[in-house]
C-alpha positions in Angstrom: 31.4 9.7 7.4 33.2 7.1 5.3 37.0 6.2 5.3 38.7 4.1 4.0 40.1 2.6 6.7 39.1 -0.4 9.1 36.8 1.1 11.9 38.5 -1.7 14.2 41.2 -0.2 15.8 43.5 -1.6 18.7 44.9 0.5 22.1 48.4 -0.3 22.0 49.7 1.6 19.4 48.9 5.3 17.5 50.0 4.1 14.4 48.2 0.7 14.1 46.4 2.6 11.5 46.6 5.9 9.3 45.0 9.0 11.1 42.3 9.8 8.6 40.9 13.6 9.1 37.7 14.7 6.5 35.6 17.8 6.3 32.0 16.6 7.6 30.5 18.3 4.6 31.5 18.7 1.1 30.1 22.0 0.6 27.9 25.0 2.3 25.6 27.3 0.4 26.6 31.0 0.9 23.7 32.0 0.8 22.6 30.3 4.1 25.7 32.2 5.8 24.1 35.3 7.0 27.3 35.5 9.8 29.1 33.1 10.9 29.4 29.1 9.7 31.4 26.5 11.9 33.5 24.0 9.2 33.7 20.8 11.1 36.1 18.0 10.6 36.4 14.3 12.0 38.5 12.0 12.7 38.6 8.5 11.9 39.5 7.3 15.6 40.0 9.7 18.9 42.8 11.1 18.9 45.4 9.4 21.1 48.0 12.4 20.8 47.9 16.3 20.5 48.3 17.1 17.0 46.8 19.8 14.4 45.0 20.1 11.1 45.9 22.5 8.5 43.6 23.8 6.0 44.3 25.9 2.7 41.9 28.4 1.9 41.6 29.5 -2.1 39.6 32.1 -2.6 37.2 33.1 -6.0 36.4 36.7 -6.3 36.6 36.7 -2.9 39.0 38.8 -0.7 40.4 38.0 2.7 39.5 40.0 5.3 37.1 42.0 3.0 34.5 39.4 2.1 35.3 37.0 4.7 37.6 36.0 7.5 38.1 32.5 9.4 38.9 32.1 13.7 41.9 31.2 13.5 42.8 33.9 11.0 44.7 32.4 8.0 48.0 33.0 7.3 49.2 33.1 4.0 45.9 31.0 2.7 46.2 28.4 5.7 44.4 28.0 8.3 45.6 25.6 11.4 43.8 24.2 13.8 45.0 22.0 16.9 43.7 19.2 18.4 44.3 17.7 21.8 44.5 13.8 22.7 41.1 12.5 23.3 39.2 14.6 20.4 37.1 12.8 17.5 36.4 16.0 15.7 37.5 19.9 15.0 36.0 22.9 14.0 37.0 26.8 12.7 34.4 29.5 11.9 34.5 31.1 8.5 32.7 34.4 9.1 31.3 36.1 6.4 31.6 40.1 5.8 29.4 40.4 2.6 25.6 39.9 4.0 23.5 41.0 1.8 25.3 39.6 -1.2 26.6 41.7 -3.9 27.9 38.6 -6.3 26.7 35.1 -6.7 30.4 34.2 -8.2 32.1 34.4 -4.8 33.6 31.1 -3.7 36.3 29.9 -1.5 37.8 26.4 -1.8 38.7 24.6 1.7 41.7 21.4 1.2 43.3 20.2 4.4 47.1 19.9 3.3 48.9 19.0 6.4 48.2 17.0 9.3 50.5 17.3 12.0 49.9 14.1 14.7 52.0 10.8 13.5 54.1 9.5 10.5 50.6 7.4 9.8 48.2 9.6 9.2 46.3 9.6 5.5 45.1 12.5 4.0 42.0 10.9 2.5 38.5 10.9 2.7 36.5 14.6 2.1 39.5 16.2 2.1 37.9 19.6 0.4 35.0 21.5 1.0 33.7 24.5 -0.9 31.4 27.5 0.2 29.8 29.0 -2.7 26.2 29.8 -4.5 26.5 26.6 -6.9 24.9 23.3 -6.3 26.0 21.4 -3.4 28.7 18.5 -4.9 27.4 16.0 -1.8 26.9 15.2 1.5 25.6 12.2 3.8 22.2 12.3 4.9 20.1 10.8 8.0 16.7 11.7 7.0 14.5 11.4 9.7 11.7 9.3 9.2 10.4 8.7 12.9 12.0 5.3 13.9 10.2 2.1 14.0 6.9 3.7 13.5 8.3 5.8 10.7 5.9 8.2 10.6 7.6 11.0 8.7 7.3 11.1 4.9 11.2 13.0 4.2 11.7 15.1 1.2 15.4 15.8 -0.2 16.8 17.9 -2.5 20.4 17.3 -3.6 21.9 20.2 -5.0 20.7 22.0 -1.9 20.3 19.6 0.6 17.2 20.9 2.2 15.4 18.2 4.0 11.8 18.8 4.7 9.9 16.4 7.3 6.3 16.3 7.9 4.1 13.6 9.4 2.8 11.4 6.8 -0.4 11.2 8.9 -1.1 14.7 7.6 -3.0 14.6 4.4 -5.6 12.5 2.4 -5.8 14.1 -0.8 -3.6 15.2 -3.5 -5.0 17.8 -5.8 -3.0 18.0 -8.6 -1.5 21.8 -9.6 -1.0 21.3 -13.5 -2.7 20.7 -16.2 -4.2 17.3 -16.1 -7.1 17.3 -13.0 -5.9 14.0 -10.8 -6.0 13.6 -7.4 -3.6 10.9 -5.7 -4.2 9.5 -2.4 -1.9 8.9 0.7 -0.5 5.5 0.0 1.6 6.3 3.3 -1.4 5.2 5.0 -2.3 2.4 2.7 -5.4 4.0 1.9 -7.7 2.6 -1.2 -10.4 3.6 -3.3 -13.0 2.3 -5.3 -15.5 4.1 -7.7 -19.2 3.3 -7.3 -21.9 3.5 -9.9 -23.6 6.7 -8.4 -23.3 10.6 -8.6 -25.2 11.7 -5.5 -23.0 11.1 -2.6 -25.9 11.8 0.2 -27.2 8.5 -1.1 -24.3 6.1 -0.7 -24.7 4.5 2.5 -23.1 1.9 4.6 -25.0 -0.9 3.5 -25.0 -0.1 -0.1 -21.1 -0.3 0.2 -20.7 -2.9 2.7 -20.3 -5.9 0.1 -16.9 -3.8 -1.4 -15.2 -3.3 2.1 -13.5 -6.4 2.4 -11.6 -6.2 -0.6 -11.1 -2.6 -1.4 -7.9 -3.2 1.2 -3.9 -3.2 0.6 -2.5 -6.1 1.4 -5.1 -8.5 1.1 -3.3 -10.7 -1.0 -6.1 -10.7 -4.3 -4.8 -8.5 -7.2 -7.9 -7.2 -7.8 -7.1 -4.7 -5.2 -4.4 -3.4 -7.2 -7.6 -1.6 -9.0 -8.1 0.7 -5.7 -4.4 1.9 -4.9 -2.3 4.7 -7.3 -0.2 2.8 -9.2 3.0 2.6 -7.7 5.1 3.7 -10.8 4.2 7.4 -10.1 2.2 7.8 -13.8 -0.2 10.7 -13.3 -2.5 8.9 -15.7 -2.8 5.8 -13.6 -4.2 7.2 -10.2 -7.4 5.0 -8.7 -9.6 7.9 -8.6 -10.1 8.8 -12.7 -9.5 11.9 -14.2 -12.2 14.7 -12.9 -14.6 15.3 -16.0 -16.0 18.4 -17.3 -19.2 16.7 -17.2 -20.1 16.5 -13.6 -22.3 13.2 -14.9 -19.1 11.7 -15.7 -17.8 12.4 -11.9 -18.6 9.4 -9.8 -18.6 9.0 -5.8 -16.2 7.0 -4.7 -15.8 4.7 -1.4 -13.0 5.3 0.6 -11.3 3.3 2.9 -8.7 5.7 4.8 -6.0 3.3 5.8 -4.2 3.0 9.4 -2.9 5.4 11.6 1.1 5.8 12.8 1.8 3.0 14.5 2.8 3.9 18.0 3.7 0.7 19.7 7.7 -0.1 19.9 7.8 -3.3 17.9 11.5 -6.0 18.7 14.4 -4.3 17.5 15.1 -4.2 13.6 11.2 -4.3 13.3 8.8 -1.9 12.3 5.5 -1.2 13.8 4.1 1.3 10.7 0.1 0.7 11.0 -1.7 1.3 13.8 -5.2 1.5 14.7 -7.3 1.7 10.9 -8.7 5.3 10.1 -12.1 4.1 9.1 -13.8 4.7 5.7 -15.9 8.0 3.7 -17.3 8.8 0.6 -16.1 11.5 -1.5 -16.8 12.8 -5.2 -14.7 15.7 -7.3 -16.0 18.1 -9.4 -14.3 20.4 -11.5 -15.2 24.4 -10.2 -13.4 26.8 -12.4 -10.1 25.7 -12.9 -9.5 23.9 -10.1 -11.5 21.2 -8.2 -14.9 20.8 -5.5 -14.3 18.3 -3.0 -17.6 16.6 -1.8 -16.8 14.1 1.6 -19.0 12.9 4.6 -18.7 9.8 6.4 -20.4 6.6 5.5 -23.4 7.3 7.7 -24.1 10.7 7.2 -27.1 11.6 4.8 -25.5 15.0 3.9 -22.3 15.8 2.5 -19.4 18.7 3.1 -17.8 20.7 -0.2 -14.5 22.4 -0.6 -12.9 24.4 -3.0 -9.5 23.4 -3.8 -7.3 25.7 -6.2 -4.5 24.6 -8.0 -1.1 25.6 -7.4 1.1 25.3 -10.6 4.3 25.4 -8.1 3.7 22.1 -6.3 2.6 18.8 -7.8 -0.2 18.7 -5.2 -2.3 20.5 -3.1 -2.9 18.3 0.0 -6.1 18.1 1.8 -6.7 16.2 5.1 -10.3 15.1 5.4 -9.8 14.6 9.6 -9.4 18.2 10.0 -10.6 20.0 6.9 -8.4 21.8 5.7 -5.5 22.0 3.5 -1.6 21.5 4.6 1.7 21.6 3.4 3.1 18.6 2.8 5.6 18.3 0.1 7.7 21.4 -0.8 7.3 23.1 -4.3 8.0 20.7 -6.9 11.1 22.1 -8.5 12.8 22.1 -4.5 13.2 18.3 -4.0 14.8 14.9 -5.6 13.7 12.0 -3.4 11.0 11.0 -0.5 11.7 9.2 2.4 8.4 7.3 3.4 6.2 4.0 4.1 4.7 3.2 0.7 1.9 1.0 -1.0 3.5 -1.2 -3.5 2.2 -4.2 -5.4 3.6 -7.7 -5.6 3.6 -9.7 -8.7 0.6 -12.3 -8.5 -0.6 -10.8 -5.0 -2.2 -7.4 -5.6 -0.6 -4.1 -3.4 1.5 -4.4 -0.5 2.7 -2.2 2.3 6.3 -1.2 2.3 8.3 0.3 4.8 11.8 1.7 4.2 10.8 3.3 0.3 13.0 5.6 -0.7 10.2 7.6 -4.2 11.9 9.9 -7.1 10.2 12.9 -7.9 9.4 11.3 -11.0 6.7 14.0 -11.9 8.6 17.0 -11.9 11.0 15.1 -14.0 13.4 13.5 -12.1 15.1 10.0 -12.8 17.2 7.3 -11.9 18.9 4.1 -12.8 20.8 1.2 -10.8 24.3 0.6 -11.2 26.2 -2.7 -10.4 29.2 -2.8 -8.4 30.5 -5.5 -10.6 30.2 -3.0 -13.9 32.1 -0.5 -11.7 33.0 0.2 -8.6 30.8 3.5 -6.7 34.2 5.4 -5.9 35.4 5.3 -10.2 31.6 6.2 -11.9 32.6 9.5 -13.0 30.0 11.7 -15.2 31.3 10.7 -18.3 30.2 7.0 -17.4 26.6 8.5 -16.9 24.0 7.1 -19.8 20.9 8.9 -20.8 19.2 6.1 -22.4 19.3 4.1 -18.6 17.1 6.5 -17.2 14.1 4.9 -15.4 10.3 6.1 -16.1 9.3 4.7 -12.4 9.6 6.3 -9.0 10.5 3.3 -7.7 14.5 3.1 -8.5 15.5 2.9 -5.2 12.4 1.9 -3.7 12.5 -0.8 -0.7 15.2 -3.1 -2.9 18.3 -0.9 -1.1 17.8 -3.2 1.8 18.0 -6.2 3.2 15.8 -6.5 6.3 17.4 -10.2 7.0 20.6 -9.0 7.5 19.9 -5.7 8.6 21.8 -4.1 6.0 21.9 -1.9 3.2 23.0 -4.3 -0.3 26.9 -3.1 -1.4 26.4 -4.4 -4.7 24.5 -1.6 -6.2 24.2 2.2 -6.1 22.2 4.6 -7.9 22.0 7.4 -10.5 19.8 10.3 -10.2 19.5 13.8 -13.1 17.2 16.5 -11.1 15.6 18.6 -13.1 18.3 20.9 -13.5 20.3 18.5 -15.5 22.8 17.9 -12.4 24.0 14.4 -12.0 24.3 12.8 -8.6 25.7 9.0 -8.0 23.8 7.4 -4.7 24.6 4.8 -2.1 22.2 3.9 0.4 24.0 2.8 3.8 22.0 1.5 6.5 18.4 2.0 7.6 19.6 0.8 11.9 20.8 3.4 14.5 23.9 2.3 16.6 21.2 0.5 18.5 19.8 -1.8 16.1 16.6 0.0 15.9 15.1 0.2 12.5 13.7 3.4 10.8 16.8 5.2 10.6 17.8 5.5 6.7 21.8 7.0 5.6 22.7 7.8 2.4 25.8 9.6 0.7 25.7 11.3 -2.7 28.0 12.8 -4.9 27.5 15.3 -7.7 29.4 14.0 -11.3 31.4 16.6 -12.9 
């Protein structure tokens, strides 16, 4: 949590500093509350003294005892809760009565108004917390991208905040569900493509590829290579692999070289260790079969091929396919159900072709969601209120964030800037990134508050 108070604190006195007490999260969806929900709250330091907490309850179409109760039970709309010297954080359960739901316009406010401990304690911080069906007004997140190795790609949705993990060593292909027929591939992996003049895949062989290997790479430092990587910007219309033709003479084979596996070795801490051993290469070539795709793949030194049929699903931008075990998998979760993606990326440097990134923070730029970069020195994160947002600063790149949150010198997430993000139900959400090191110094650990404007 943040406070606004100096984590340094000294033994010799209780009031040194204000006692600051905040709700660990802004706000709970109701619908997730089938029972019962514990409401934490922290301190700012351990508690040197016994003290308590009291919190107001308001209620919105909502009736105590009826829809809901809390342990302790309120009295007259407060609810107190003690503490005892030694404690850095509190709880009460909010139990609720109305499972299944009857109204989506239930809500009850939570505020803490009192805190009973010292003359020096600051009622600052998240001081309120609501439980309702509307969007969620913030939270901070640790999405959990595996470490060092990072070898989780982390999807987040805001006005929910459902995290979904998967490992990013999962998938290959994207098949795209709408109405244009792309197919992305798993830049996670730094994985790169290049189409060959020939439509019968049974006849590419190694050595008829084995002049291209070298360069169809990330990270080779040559910018022609930018030529074999999706370009990192997130346009649909600028994927390696071309658009699949009607025509299937128009639907070429391309060469495949599938990237590096998950690191696994435990690189010096505040390093990364993202690529491991490399994945190899194959040959694949998409057809269009009805109104989806046919996925043709075999390795290089096979003289016969494998097919798939791969449907689209309008609900998802993609429909992943892994080609190690031949089969689709969920990866991302539907398209309209998540604002930004946690994940090692392929990213291209000006003069030096595509690059591996760890660290990238991705928009979900092609179910319309955007952001822009604010300065700190245009105005300050805590005082950007909705009526500061501009429409015309939007980005068209799912790089906003990207890697540039960081400083991996310093070890450090960069104060000088945060971020605004409109999801595609026109909520508005101000970012700060806040680290990417556990306690420990070990990298691969990304934090991040947000805020919904109002």
């Amino acid at each position: 949590m943040l406070f606004g108070v100096n984590s340094c604190q000294t033994d010799d006195s209780i009031a040194q500093q204000p006692f600051v007490i905040a709700f660990e999260k802004q706000s709970y969806d109701f619908s997730k509350i089938p029972d019962v929900q514990e409401i934490r709250l922290v301190f700012s330091e351990e508690a040197k003294a016994n003290g308590s907490v009291v919190v107001r309850v308001t209620p919105t179409d909502a009736a105590y005892g009826v829809d809901f109760s809390t342990i302790p039970a309120a009295q007259n709309n407060n609810v107190e809760i003690p503490f005892q010297a030694g404690q850095k954080t509190i709880s009460f359960v909010f139990k609720n009565h109305i499972f299944p739901f009857d109204s989506d316009t239930k809500a009850i406010a939570l505020e803490v108004i009192e805190i009973n401990y010292t003359s020096e304690t600051s009622i600052q911080g998240y001081t309120q917390s609501v439980i309702s069906f509307e969007r969620s007004i913030g939270a901070v997140l640790l999405p959990e991208v595996g470490g060092p190795n990072q070898g989780n790609q982390v999807f987040v949705d805001l006005s929910t905040e459902e995290i979904t993990k998967g490992r990013r060593d999962s998938w290959d292909l994207g098949f795209h569900g709408g109405d244009a027929s792309r197919v992305t591939i798993n830049g996670s992996l730094y994985m790169a493509v290049k189409q060959l003049d020939a439509t019968d895949i049974d006849a590419v062989t190694l050595a008829s590829v084995q002049q291209y290997q070298s360069s169809v790479a990330v990270g080779t430092f040559d910018p022609v290579n930018e030529n074999y990587i999706d370009h990192p910007n997130g346009h649909l219309d600028q994927t390696a692999i071309a658009e699949v033709s009607d025509g299937p003479e128009n639907n070429k084979v391309y060469l495949v070289n599938m990237g590096y596996e998950v690191g696994s070795t435990m690189p010096p801490v505040g390093s990364v260790a993202v690529a491991g051993n490399p994945r190899g290469w194959k040959k694949i070539r998409i057809l269009k079969e009805g109104d989806g795709y046919l996925l043709q793949y075999a390795d290089l030194s096979s003289a016969t091929h494998e097919e798939v049929a791969i449907s689209k699903n309008a609900a998802y931008n993609f429909t992943f396919f892994s080609l190690a075990t031949k089969s689709v998998v969920a990866v991302e979760p539907e398209k309209t159900k998540w604002d930004l993606c946690f994940t090692v990326f392929t990213n291209t440097i000006d003069g030096a072709g595509s690059y591996g990134y760890s660290d990238f923070v991705l928009s979900n730029l092609k179910a319309g969601v955007k952001l822009y970069r604010v300065s700190t020195s245009v105005k300050a994160f805590a005082d950007y209120k909705f009526s500061d947002v501009d429409e015309a600063s939007f980005v068209n790149d799912q790089r906003v964030i990207g890697a540039d949150w960081r400083d991996v010198f310093t070890g450090g997430a960069f104060t000088d800037r945060y971020y605004v993000l409109k999801d595609i139900d026109n909520n508005f959400y101000k970012i700060r990134m806040l680290g990417f090191l556990n306690d420990s110094g070990v990298r691969g650990y990304p934090k991040f508050e947000y805020q919904l404007l109002q």
